[in-house]
C-alpha positions in Angstrom: 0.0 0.0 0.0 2.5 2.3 1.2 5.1 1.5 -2.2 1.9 2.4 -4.2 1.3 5.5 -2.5 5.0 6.5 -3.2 4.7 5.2 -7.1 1.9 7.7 -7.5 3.3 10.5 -5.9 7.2 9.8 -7.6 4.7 9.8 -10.5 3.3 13.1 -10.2 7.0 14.6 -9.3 8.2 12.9 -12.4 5.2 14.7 -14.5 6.2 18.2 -12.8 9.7 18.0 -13.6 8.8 17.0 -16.8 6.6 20.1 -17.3 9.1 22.8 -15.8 11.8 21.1 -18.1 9.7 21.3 -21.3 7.9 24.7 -21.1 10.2 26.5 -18.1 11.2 29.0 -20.7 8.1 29.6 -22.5 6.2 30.0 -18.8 8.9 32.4 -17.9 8.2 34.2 -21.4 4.3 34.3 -20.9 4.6 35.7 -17.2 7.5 38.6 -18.5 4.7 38.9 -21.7 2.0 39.8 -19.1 3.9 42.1 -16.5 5.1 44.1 -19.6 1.5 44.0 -21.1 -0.3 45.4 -17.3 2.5 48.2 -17.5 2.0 49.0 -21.1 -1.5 49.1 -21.1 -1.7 51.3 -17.3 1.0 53.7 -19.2 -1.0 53.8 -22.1 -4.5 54.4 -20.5 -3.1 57.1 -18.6 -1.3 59.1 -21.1 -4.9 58.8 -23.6 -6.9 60.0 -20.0 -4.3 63.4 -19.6 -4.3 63.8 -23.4 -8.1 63.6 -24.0 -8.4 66.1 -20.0 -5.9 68.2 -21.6 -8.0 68.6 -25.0 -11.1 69.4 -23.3 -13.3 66.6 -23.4 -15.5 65.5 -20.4 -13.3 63.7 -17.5 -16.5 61.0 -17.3 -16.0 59.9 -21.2 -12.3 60.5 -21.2 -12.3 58.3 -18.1 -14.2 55.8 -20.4 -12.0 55.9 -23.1 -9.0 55.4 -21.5 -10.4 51.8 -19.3 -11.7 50.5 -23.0 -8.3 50.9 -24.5 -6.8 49.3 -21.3 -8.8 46.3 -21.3 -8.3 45.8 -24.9 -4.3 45.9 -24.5 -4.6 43.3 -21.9 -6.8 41.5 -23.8 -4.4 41.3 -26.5 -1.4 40.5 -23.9 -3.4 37.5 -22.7 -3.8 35.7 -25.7 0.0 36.6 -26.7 0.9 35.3 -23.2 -1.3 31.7 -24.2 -0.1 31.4 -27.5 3.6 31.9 -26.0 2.5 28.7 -23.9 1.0 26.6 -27.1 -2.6 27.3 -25.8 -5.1 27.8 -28.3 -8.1 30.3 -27.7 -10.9 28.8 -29.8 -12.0 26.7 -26.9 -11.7 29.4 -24.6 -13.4 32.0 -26.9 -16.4 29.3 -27.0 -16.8 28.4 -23.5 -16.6 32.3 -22.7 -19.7 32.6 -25.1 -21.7 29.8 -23.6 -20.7 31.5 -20.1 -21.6 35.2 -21.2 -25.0 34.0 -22.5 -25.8 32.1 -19.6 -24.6 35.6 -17.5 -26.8 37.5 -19.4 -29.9 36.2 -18.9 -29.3 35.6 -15.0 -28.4 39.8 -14.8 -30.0 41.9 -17.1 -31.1 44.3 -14.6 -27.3 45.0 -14.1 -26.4 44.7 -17.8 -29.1 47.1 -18.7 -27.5 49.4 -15.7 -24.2 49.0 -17.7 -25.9 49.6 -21.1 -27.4 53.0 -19.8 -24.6 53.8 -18.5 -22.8 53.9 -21.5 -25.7 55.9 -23.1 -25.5 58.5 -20.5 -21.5 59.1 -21.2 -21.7 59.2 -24.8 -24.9 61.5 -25.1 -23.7 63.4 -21.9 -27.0 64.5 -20.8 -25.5 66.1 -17.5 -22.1 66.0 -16.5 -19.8 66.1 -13.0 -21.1 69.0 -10.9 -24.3 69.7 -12.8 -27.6 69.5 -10.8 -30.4 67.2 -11.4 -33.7 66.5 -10.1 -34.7 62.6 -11.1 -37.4 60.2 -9.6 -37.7 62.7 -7.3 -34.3 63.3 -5.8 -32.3 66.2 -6.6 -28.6 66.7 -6.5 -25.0 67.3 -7.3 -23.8 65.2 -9.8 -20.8 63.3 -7.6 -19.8 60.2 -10.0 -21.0 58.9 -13.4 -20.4 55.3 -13.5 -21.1 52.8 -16.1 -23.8 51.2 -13.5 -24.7 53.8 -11.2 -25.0 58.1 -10.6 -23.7 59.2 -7.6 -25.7 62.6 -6.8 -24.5 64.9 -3.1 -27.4 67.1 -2.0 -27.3 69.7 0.6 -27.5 67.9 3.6 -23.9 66.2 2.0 -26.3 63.0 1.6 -25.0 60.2 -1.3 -28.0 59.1 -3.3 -27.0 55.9 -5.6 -29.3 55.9 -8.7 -28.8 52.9 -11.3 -28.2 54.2 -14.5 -31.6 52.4 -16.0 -33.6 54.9 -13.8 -32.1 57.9 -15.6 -32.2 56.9 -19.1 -35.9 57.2 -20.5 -36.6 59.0 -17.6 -37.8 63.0 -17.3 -34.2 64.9 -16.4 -34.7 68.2 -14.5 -30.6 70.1 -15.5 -30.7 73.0 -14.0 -26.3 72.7 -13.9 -24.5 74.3 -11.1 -27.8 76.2 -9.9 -31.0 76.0 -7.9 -34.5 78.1 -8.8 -35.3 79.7 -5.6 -39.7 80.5 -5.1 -41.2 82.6 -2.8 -44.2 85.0 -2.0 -45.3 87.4 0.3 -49.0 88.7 0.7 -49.4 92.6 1.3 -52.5 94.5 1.9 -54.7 96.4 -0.8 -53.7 99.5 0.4 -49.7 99.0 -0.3 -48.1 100.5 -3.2 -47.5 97.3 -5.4 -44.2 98.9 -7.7 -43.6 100.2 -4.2 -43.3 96.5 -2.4 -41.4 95.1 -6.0 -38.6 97.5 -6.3 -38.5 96.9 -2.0 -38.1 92.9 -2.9 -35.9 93.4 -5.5 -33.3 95.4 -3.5 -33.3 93.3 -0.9 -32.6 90.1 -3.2 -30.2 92.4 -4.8 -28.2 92.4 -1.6 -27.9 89.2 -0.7 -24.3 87.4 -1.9 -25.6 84.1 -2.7 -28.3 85.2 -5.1 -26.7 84.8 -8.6 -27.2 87.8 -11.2 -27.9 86.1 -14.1 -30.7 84.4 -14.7 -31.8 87.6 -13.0 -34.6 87.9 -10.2 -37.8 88.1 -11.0 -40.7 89.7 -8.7 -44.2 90.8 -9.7 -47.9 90.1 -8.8 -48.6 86.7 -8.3 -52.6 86.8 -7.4 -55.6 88.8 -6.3 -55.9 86.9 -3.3 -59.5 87.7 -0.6 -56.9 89.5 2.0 -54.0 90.8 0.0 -52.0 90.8 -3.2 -49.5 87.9 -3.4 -46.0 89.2 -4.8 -44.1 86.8 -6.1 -40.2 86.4 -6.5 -37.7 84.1 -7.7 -34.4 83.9 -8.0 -31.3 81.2 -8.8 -28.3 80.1 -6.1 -25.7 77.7 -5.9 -27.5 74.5 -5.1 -25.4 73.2 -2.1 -26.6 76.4 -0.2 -30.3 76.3 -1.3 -32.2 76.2 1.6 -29.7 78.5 3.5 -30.1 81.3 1.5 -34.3 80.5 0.8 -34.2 80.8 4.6 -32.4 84.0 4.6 -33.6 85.4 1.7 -37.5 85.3 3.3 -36.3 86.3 6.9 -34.8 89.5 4.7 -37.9 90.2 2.9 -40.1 90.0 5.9 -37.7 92.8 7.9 -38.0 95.0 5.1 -40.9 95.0 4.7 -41.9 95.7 8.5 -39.1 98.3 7.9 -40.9 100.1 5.4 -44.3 100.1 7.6 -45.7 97.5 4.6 -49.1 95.5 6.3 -48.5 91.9 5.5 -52.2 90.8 6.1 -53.7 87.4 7.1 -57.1 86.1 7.5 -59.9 87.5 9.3 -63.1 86.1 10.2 -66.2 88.7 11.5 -68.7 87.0 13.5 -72.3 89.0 14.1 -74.2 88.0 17.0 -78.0 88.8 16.3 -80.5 89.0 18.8 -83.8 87.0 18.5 -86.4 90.1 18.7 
């Protein structure tokens, strides 16, 4: 038992040497074939990335560019590195089709994440640092993956969207800034040009609030206890609700500055007596 235990493993010794003896050199070749090929194709891809950064183009799609001609280069360094060892490809190319197919069908909510990824970086609907409102969430773009968006909003919350939510889908751009609403009800007896020119100064004053688009305040409604004014303005959209907040605590001193009656509701009740 033992002597047949030893004849399989002198066996298996004998078939290693064997190996290293007939293909040492070309495994040697195919491992030097790949390290040069990962430090080609990392050179490579970064040189196309500050080339294509340099010349302007979107840092998303230059990204892009620069990972497909990577894989591709090692890609083509792995099947040099096989052939180096006397391994053919067909049966690997095959098997990697059965595989894919099978892969497929088992993710397509991924692939199709992948697939409108792509879409997004080559139409460029929005790009890093614009500002978009989608299913409901708004925010900074952060990252543009090939699977997911990657939006910061104010509170310096990450929202993760998939990519196949965004394509097909109604996309609010509104870039690097935020539309700002607001209005204020004054009595009848106010001077309206009076309370507009008011507003508008006061906007005017305020840092945040950008000059172009410009501001825009007029009558917003004939309402039962006042005239609604109405103003709006743009501000960089990670200070939104900061400057909304001070931009209405601003408006509502001047107004009480100016002696301007901001009126609210009134009910008059009539008691009658039964004679």
């Amino acid at each position: 038992m033992i002597d047949q235990e030893l004849a399989q493993l002198e066996s298996v010794y004998q078939t290693i040497v064997d190996f290293l003896v007939r293909y040492s050199f070309q495994l040697v070749g195919a491992i030097i074939i790949v390290l040069l090929g990962l430090w080609f194709a990392g050179k490579v891809a970064k040189w196309l990335f500050n080339t294509l950064e340099h010349k302007g183009l979107d840092i998303t799609l230059a990204n892009f560019i620069a990972n497909v001609v990577k894989v591709l280069l090692i890609s083509i360094t792995v099947i040099i590195a096989l052939g180096k060892l006397g391994i053919s490809i067909t049966p690997f190319v095959a098997a990697l089709g059965a595989i894919s197919l099978g892969a497929g069908l088992a993710i397509q909510g991924t692939l199709s994440n992948y697939g409108a990824g792509l879409a997004i970086i080559l139409t460029r609907p929005f790009v890093l640092k614009n500002t978009i409102t989608v299913k409901g969430y708004t925010g900074i773009v952060e990252e543009i993956n090939l699977a997911t968006t990657v939006l910061i909003n104010e509170d310096n919350e990450r929202v993760t969207i998939p990519n196949r939510h965004i394509v097909g889908e109604i996309l609010k751009n509104t870039e690097q800034n935020s539309l700002v609403e607001g209005e204020v009800a004054v009595a009848y007896g106010s001077n309206p040009e009076q309370v507009i020119s008011l507003i508008e100064e006061t906007l005017a004053a305020i840092a945040e609030v950008q000059q172009a688009p410009a501001t825009k305040v007029g009558i917003d409604a004939f309402a039962d206890s006042g005239i609604n004014i109405s103003y709006r303005f743009w501000v960089p959209t990670p200070l939104f609700h900061q400057t909304k907040f001070a931009a209405n605590l601003a408006v509502f001193n001047a107004l009480q500055q100016a002696g301007v009656q901001i009126p609210f509701p009134q009910r008059e009740v009539r008691m009658l007596s039964g004679e």
